[in-house]
N, C-alpha and C positions, 0 to 999 in steps of 0.2 A: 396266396397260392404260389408254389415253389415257380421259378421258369427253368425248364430242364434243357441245358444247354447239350445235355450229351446223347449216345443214343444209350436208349434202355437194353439190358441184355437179363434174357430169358429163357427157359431151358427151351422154351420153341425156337428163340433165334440159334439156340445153339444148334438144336436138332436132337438134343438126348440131355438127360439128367444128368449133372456134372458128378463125377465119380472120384474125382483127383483133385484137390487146391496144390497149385505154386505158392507157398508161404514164404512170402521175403523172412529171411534168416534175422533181419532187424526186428520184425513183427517178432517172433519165436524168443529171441531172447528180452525182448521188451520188458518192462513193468507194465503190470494190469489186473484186476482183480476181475475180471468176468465171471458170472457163475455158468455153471457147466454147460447149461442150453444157452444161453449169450454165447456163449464160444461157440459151442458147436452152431448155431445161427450167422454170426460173422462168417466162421470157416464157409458156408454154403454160399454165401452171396460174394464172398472174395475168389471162388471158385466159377462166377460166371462173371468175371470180370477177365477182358481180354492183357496177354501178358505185359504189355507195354502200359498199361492201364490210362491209355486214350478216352474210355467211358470210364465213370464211377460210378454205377446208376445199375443195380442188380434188382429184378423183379420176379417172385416166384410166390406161389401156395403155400399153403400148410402142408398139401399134401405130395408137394415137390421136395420140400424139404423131411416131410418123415422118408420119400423112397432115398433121397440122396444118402441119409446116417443112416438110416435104418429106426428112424424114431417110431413110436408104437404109439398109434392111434387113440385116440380116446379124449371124455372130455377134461379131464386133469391134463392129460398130456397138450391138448389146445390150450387151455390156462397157462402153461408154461412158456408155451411157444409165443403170446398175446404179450404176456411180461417180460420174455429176454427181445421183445422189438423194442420194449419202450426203454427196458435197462440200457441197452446197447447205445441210445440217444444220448444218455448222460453220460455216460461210464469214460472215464479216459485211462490213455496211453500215453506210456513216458519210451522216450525211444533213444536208445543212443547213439550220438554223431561222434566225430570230430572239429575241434574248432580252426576256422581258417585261420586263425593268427599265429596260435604255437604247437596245434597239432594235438591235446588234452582232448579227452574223453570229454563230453557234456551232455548231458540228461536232460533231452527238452521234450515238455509235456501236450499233446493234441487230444482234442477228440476222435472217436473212430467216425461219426458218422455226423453228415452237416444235413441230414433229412433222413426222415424215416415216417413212416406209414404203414398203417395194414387197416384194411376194409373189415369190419367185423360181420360186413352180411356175406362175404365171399370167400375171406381167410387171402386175399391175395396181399403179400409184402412188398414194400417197393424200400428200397432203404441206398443213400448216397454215402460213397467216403466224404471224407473231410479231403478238400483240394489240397489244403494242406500238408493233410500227412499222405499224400498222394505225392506231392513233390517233392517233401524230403526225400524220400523211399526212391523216386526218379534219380536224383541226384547223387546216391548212393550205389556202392557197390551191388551187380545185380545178382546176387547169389539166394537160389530158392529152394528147399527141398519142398519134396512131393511128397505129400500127404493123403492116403485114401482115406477119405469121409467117412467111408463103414469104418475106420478102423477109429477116427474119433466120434463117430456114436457107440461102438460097443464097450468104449471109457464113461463112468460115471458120476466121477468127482472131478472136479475144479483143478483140484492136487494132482491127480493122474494124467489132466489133460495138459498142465502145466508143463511137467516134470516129462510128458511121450515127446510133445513139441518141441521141447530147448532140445532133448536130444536128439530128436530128428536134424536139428539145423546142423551139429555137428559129424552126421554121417557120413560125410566126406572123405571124413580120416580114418574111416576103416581102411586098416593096412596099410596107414602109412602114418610115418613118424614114430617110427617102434612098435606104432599097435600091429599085434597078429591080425592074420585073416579076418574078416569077417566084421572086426571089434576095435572099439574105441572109448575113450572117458570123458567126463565132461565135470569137471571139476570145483566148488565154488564153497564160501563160508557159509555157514549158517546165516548169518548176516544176509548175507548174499541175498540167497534164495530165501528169508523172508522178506527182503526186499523187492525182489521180482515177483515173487508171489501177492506182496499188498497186505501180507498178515502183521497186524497192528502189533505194540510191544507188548499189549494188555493179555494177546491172547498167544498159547502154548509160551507161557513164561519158561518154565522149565527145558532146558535142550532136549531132554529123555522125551518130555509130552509132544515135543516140535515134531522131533527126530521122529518118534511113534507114527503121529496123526500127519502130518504134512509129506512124510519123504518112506518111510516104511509102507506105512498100508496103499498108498497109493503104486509103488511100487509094485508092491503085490496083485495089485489089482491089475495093473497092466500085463504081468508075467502069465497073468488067469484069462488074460482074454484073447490070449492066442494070434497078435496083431503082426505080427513078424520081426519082436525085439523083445531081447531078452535084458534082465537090468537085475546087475548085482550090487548092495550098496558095502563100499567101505570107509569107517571112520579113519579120517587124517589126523593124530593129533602130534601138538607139543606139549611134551611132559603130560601132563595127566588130563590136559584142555584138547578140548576136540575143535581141532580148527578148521577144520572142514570136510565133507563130506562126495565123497567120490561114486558116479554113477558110473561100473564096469559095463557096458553097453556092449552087445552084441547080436547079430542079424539070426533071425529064426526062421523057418519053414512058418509060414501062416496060415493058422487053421481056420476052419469051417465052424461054423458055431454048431456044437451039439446039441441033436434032436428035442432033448431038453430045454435047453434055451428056448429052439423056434418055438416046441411048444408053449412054453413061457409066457414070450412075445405076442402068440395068438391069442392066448387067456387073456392080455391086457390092450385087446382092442376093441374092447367095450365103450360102451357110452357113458358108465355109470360114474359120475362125479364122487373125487371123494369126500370125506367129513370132512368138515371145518374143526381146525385146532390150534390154535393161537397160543405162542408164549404170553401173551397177555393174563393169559386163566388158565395156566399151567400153577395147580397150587405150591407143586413139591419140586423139589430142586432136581428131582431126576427126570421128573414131565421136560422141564426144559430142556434136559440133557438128550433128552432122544424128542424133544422137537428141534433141536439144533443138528441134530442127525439127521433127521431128513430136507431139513435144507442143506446140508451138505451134496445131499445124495437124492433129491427130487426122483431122477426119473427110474432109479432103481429102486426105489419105495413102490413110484406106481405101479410097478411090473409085481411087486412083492406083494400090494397089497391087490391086486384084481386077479393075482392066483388067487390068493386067500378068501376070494371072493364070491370066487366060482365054487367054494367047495359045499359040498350038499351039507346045509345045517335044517333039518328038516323042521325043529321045533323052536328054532328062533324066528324073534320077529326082524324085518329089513333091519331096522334098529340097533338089535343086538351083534346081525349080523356082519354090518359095519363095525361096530365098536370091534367085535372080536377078530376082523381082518387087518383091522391098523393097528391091536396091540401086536400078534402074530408076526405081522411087516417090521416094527419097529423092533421086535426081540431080534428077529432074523439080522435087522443090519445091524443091531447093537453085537452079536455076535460073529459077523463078518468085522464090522472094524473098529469094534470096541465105542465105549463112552467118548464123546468129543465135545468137552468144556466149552 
């Protein structure tokens, strides 16, 4: 049994559901490969941690954390939430310092969380930082941008939530240092940002597939979801080699989600689990290619796929009507962000 030295912080101690995380700029530009509800899971519990981070010890719901992002209720959607507590326990963070001796950059590796728990008869999470990377963070420059939660739940991909964050950290420099009004860049090699990303060499070999799947469609997905920044990308190159890639960032009016959406969202607050479908017994190379879609893209499947679910099949059996919602879901995101190897 853990002994919890600190006090616990809860959206009751707060007094309201946290609406805003202070994300240290260290955290944002970090290495890590969280999948999309891991991140948005951290982001929640780093949000009811006080700013001096005196407590590490965040406690909340399932149903705390769907009003904080805006997550959509459901029993796939608790399945997600169940596996980014336990992902979160493993998962590490590479953070970078300075070294006290000659002042170099160093890359030193923590985990995010030294406890973690959730009750499965109550949905409640209780989850600890690592003291660790509690201290270095202390000991570092304390520079945070603010980040609203709805605006990382109404991000879908990993890529997206990556690629909102690094640039949020750099919004400071709107309007200064040459940049106009409003606007800023945020600069790095491919290299780079597969490396902050955690994408292995094996996968998007080609720059074009990276470029595609990792920094374009995500991109676009952030532009679509109306969060209050807009992101233009341009390729850097020498001579015919594209040596890096440039996020033109700029601040936007922040929209309201269309009526469409909420409807959306309301269709996928059912209780209906979805099918089981495993790359295991995927026979054909494209089965896999759009089961690797939807773990990219978890909980915009499940929203796609409990529209699809609701809709009047009068002569099918439950059965069929499943199958024919999760082919439907999967063409749908195969055509939002194309095949992803």
């Amino acid at each position: 049994m853990q002994d919890e030295p600190f006090i616990v912080n809860t959206p009751e101690t707060l007094g309201v559901t946290p609406r805003f995380v202070l994300q240290h700029n260290a955290i944002s530009r970090s290495i890590h490969n969280l999948s999309a509800t891991a991140k948005k899971l951290t982001a929640t519990a780093m949000a009811l941690l006080p700013p001096d981070l005196s407590s590490l010890t965040a406690t909340f719901t399932y149903n705390d954390f769907c009003k904080a992002i805006g997550f959509g209720h459901g029993g796939e959607s608790l399945k997600l939430f169940k596996d980014a507590v336990k992902e979160c326990l493993d998962n590490k963070i590479v953070i970078e310092t300075k070294s006290p001796k000659n002042g170099k950059d160093v890359w030193e590796g923590y985990t995010w969380f030294s406890y973690s728990k959730i009750d499965e008869g109550t949905g409640i999470c209780t989850m600890t930082f690592s003291p660790q990377l509690a201290a270095v963070l202390a000991e570092m420059k304390r520079v945070y941008a603010k980040i609203n939660l709805l605006d990382i739940g109404r991000l879908q991909s990993k890529y997206a939530l990556r690629i909102f964050e690094i640039a949020k950290s750099y919004e400071s420099l709107a309007g200064k240092d040459g940049n106009e009004s409003d606007t800023w860049y945020v600069e790095r090699s491919v290299q780079e940002f597969r490396t902050l990303f955690g994408i292995p060499d094996e996968v998007y070999q080609e720059t074009k597939r990276f470029r595609q799947f990792a920094i374009e469609n995500p991109v676009k997905e952030i532009n679509n979801a109306g969060i209050g920044m807009e992101i233009k990308t341009e390729g850097v190159k020498q001579g015919r080699n594209l040596k890096a890639i440039r996020l033109n960032c700029k601040k936007t009016p922040r929209k309201n989600p269309a009526k469409r959406d909420r409807k959306k969202k309301s269709e996928a607050t059912g209780q209906l689990e979805l099918p089981g479908f495993s790359s295991k017994n995927a026979d054909s190379r494209q089965e896999k290619e759009l089961e690797h879609l939807k773990e990219l893209y978890p909980t915009e499947f499940t929203e796609l796929y409990q529209a699809e679910l609701s809709k009047a099949r009068p002569y099918a059996t439950d059965e069929l009507k499943q199958i024919a919602a999760e082919a439907s879901a999967l063409a749908e995101l195969k055509e939002r962000h194309g095949i992803v190897k």
